[in-house]
C-alpha positions in Angstrom: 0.0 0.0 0.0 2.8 2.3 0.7 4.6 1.4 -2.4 1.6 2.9 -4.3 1.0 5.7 -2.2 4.4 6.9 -2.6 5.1 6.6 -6.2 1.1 7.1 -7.4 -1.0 4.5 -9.2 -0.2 5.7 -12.8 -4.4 4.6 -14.2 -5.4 6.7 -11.3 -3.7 9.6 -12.1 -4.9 9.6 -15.9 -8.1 10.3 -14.5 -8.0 13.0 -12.8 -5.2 14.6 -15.4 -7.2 17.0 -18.2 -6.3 16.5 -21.7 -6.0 19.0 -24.6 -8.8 19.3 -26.7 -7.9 17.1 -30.2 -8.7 19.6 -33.3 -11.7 18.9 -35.3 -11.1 17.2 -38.1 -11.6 19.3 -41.3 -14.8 18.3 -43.1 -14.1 17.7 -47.0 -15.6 20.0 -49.6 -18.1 17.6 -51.8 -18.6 18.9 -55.0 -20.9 17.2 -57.2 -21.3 16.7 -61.2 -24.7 17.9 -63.0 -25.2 15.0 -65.0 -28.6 16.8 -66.3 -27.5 17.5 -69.5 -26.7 13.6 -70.2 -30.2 12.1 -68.9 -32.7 12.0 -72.4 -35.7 13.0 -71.7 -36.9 9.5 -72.2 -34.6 8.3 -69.5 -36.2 11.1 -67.2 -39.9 9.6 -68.4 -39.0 6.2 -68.0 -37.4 7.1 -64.4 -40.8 8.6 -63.3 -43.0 6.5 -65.0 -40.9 3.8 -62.4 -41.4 5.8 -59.8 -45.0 6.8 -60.6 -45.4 2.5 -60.4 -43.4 2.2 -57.1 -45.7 4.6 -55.0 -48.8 3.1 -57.0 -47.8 -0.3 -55.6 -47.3 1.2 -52.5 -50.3 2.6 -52.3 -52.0 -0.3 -53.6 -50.4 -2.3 -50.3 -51.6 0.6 -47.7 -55.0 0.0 -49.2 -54.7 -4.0 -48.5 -53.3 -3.5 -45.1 -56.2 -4.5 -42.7 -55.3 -2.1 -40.2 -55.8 0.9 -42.8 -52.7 3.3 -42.2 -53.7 6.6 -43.1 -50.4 8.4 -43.0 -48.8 5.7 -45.0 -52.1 5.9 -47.2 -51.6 9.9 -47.4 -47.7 9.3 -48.0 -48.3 7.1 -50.9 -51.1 8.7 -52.9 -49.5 12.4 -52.3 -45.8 10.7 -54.0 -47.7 9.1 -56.7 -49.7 12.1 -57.9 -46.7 13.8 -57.4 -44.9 11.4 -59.8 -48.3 11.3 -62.5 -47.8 14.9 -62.4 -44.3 15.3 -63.4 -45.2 12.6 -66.3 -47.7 15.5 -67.5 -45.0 17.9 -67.4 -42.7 15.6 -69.1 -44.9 15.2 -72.4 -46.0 17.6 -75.1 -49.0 19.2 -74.9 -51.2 16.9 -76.8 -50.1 14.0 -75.0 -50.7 16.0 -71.6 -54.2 16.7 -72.4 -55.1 12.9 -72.9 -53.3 12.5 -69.6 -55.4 15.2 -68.0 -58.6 12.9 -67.4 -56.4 9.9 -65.3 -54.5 13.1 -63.1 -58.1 15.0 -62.6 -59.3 11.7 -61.4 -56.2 10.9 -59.1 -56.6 13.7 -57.5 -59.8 13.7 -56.6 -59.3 10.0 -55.3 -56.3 11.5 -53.4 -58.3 14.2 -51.5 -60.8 11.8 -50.0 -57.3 9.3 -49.2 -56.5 12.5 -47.2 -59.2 12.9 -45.1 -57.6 9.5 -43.4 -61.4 8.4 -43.0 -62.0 5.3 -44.9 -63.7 2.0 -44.3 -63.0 -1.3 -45.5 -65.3 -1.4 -48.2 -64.0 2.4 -49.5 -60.9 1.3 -49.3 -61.3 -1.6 -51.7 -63.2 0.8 -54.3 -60.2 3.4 -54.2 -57.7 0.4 -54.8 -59.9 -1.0 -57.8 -59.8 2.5 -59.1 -56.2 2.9 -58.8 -55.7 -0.7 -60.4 -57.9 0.4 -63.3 -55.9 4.2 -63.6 -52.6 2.1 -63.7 -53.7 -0.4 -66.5 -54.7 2.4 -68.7 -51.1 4.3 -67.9 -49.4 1.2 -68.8 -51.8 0.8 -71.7 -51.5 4.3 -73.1 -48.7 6.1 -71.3 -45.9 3.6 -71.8 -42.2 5.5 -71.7 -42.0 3.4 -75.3 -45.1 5.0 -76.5 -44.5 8.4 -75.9 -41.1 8.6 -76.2 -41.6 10.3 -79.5 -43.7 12.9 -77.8 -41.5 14.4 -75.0 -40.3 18.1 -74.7 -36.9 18.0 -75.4 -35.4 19.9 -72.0 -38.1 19.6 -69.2 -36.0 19.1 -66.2 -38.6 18.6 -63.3 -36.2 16.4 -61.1 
């Protein structure tokens, strides 16, 4: 005991010793590459049209869920309107007004998904409805069918 009294316990004494502050490491500087002017603008439809059938499904799923989800309803319908809209935006104006009827639809369907009030039987409807809207996408709205009817430069991403 005396032995350690006398010439300190070394562990002991790095407790109770303060260090210096380390210096902060330096954060790198990220810069990124605009790769906008590469992407076609049939790459940029086919990348939403993906999308667009990605928050569909998703929706689609919420619907089936048989404890109904409302925010992941909400979440899903408000991403794939989002998506059918920026597939308007993407074609030219003729093809946009054929695609007018299957957006003024989903948005009505998506305002009554918002009011988070739906029973079972509703729910079913609003995913036979969103079953039939995808088919005719698919059947109309194909990124192969319209790719000769895209703007040339709409960035929307």
């Amino acid at each position: 005991m005396m032995l350690c009294s006398a010439t300190g316990c070394e562990s002991l004494q790095r407790k109770f010793t303060r260090k210096k502050p380390s210096p902060t490491a330096v954060n790198p500087v990220t810069v990124f590459k605009d790769y906008t002017d590469i992407v076609t603008p049939a790459d940029r439809y086919h990348k939403h049209a993906l999308m667009f059938d990605y928050w569909n499904g998703e929706l689609m799923e919420a619907l089936d869920a048989t404890p109904l989800n409302p925010k992941r309803v909400g979440r899903a319908s408000t991403e794939s309107l989002t998506e059918l809209h920026r597939l308007q935006q993407l074609v030219v104006d003729e093809v946009a007004q054929q695609l007018t009827p299957l957006v003024e639809e989903r948005t009505r369907l998506d305002r009554q998904l918002q009011l988070g009030t739906m029973a079972a039987s509703q729910a079913y409807a609003a995913r036979r409805t969103i079953e039939a809207q995808q088919r005719e996408l698919h059947r109309r709205f194909h990124w192969r069918q319209v790719q000769d009817h895209l703007k040339p430069n709409a960035a929307t991403d």
